[in-house]
N, C-alpha and C positions, 0 to 999 in steps of 0.2 A: 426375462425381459429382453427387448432389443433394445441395445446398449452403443453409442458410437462415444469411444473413449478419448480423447485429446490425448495422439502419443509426441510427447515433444521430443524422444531422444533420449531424454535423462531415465535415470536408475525408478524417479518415483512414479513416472507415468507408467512404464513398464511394468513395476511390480503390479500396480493398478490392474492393466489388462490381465496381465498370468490370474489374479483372483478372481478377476469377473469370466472369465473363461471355467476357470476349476468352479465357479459358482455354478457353470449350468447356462450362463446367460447368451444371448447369440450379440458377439460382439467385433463389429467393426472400428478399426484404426485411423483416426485422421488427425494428420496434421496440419497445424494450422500456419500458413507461409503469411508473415504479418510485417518482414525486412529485409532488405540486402544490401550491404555495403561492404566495403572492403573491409574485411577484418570481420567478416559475421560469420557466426557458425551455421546457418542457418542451411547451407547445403552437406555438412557435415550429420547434423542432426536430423533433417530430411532423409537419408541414409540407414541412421542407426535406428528410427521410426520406424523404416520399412522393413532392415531386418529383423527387431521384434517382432512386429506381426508376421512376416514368413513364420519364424519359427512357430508362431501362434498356430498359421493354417488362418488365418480369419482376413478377412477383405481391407485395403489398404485403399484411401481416398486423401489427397490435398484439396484442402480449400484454398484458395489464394484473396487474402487480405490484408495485403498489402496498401492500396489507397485508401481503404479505410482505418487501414494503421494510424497512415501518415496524418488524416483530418483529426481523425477522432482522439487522437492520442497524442503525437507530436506535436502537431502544429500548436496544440492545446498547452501542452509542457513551455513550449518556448515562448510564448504567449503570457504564462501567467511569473514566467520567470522576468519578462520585460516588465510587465506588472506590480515587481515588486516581490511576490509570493514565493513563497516554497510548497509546489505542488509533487505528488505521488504519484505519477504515471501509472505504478503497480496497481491501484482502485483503477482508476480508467479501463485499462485495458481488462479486465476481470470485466469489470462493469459491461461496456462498450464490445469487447470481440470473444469473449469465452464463453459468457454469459450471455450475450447481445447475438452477435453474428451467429456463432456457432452452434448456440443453444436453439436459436429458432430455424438454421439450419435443420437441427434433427427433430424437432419439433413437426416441421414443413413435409420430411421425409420418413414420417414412419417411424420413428424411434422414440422409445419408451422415455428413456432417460439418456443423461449425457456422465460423463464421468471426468477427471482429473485427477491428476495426482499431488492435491492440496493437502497440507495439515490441519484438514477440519471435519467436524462429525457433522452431523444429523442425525437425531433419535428425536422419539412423539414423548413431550410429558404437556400435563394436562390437556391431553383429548387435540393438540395441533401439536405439528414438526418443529422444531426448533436448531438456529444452525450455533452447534456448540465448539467451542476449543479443542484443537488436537491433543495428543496424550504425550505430544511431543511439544513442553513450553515455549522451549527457546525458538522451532521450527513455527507455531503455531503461526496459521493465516488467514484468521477470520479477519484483523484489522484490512484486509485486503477482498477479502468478501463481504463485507457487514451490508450491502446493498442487494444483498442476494431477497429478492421476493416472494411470499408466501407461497406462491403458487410454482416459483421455481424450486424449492426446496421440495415438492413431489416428484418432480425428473431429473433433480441431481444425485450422484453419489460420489461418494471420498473416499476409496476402497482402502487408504491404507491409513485413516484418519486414526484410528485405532494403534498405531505400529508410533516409538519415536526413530528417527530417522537412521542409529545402528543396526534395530532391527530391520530397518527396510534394507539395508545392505548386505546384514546376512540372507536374510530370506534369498535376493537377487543373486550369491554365490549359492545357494542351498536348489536353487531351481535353475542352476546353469545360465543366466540372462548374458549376453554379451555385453552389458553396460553396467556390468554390476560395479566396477569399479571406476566409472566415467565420473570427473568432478564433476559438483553441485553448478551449475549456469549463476551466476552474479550481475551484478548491476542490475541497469532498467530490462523489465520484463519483454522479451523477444529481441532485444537488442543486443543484451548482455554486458559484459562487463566491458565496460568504456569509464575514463576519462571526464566526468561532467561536465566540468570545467573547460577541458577541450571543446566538447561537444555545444558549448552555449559559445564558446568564443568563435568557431567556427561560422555560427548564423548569426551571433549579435554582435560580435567584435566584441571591440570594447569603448569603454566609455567613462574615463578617470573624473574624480568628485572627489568633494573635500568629504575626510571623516571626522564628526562634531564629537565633542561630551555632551552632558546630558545639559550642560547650562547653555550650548549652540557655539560654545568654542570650537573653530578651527584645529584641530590635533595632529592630521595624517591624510594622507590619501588613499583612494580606491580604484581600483580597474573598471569597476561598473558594478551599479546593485545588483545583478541577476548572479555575482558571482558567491555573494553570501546569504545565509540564511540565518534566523535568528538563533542567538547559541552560540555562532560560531567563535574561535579567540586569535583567529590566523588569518595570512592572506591578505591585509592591508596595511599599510604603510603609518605607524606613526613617528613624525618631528623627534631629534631624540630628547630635547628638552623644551618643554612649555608652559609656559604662567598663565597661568588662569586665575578667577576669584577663589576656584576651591585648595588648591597647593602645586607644588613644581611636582608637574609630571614627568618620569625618569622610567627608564626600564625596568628598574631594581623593582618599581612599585607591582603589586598584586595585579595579574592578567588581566585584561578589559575585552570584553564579550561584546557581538552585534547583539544593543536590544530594541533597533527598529532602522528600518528602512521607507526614504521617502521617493519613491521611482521617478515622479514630477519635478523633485528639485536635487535629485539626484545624488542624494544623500546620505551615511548611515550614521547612524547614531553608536558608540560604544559606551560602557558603564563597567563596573567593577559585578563581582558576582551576585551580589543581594540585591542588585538592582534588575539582573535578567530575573529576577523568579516573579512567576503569578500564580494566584489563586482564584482566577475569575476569569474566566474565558468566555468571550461570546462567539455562538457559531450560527451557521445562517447552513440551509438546505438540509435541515432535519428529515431524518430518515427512519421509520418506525417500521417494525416488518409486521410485529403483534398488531391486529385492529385493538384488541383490548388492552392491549399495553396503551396506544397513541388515544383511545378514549378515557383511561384513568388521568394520564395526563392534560386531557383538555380540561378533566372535572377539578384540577390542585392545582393549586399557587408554584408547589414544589411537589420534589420527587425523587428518593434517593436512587442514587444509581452508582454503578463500577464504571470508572472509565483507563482508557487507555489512549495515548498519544502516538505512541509512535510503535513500530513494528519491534518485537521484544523489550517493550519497556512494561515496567510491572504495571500491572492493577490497582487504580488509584479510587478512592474512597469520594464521595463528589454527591453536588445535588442537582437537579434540573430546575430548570424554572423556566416558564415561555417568557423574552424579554417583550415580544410582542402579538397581538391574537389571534394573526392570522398563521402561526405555528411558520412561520418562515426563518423570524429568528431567535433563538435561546438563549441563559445563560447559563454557564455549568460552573459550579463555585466544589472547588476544591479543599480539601481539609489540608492537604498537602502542597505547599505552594510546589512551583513546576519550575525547571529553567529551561529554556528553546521551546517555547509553547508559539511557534512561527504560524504567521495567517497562509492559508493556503492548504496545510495540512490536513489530516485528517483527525479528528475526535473521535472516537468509538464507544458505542456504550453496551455496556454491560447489566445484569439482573442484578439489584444488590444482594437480594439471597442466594443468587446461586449465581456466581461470577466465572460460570463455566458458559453459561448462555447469553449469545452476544443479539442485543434487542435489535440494532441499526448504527445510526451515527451520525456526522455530520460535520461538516467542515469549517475551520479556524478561520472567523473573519477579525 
């Protein structure tokens, strides 16, 4: 096949291409230019892109996506963090420019399929493609692709979806790669590892609010909601001693967790730990890849399903149910109550018999 590979620099894109080359397939190199700022690797990794592919022998192309980075992703991130939310960037971008831009890039120009160097499969069971979990758990990143489309899963491939990520390293010394030993890129995706916190105070500033209990007592203070997420047990300021109806609250007492944020009255709520946990989440922008999956579910009330919350958190045991019938919004009731189950996030779901294959998803309102 004609293949255009996403080489980002790192050890997994790389190993990617060496396979789809020893595969046969005739394979061009592009990367994808989506940031620049100071402190970005991103002319460094531009670099190590191109000399994999030298070494390849195969043709090396930049696409420059950069203002559609910044709309489709940024602007979005900083947006839903004023908001109140704790959004993913990492979906967006997959979504919007690997998937979005790049993929109808090669679409547009001739090429079969597109490839990456993600932790996830694709294999056919019954009679359609299914995009299934890497063989690498803790790496796995389908919670990052669950939006991937029926018909895109024919021109994608995961060349090393198969490998966990020690193997991809020997392999990358076993075949000489120059970036066999380059660290893994962290933080938000094409950004890299930054500061959040900086990075939202930089464009929001800040913005101090009272922190309540859960009876609307005054407690503590905050920098600005966008600076916490649900979950979290840091980062805000509480009075050291305060009377309330419920008892004298003291440090000595058990941690107190954000378990809601109000961005309008500028507010966060903290509580003790039994109070962040839920077992009932409702999510809105249901995402179904199966058509026969999203038709059994139009036919039930309910529907058991595997879910997942958040990027390496286990597989949790859960049921569907439409909360409303225009399939907009759901409810997903857990056996398992959850803590940090934050609106903005992602929800991901899984087949309940076979919790290797991920159906779609949909996001924590």
């Amino acid at each position: 096949m004609k293949v255009a590979v996403g080489l980002s620099g790192g050890v997994d894109s790389s190993v990617s291409a060496h396979r789809l080359v020893e595969a046969g397939h005739e394979v061009t190199g592009v990367f994808l230019e989506c940031w620049r700022a100071p402190g970005c690797r991103a002319e460094e990794d531009r670099k190590d892109a191109l000399n994999v592919a030298l070494e390849l022998g195969i043709p090396f192309q930049v696409l420059d996506f950069k203002q559609a980075y910044r709309d489709r992703v940024v602007e979005i991130f900083f947006e839903d963090y004023k908001r109140g939310l704790t959004p993913n960037p990492d979906i967006w971008c997959n979504t919007e420019i690997k998937f979005g831009l790049f993929y109808d890039w090669a679409m547009e120009n001739g090429f079969d399929a597109i490839a990456t160097g993600h932790y996830a499969q694709i294999y056919e069971k019954n009679g359609r493609k299914v995009l299934a979990r890497g063989k690498d758990r803790k790496k796995d990143q389908t919670i990052f692709l669950h939006r991937l489309t029926q018909e895109q899963l024919d021109h994608v491939l995961f060349p090393i979806g198969d490998l966990e990520k020690g193997e991809v390293r020997a392999e990358a010394h076993e075949r000489g790669i120059i970036v066999a030993d380059k660290p893994d890129s962290q933080g938000i995706c094409f950004i890299g590892d930054i500061d959040v916190r900086d990075f939202l105070r930089e464009r929001l500033g800040e913005k101090p609010g009272d922190v309540l209990d859960t009876e609307g007592n005054i407690v503590g203070r905050h920098q600005g909601v966008w600076f916490y997420t649900i979950g979290q047990r840091h980062g805000f300021e509480l009075f050291p001693k305060i009377h309330t109806a419920r008892k004298e609250w003291k440090h000595v007492l058990p941690p107190l967790y954000v378990i809601s944020k109000d961005a309008d009255a500028n507010t966060i709520t903290v509580g003790y730990g039994a109070e962040t946990l839920e077992n009932e989440v409702l999510v809105r922008d249901v995402f179904l890849r199966d058509p026969d999956v999203a038709a059994r579910l139009r036919q039930q009330d309910s529907f058991a399903v595997a879910v997942r919350i958040r990027h390496g958190g286990k597989t949790l045991a859960g049921t569907f149910g439409w909360e409303e019938r225009d399939e907009s919004t759901a409810k997903i009731t857990l056996e398992e109550a959850q803590r940090g189950v934050a609106p903005g996030q992602a929800l991901v779901l899984y087949d309940a018999e076979d919790a290797e294959v991920c159906l779609g998803g949909a996001y924590i309102c």
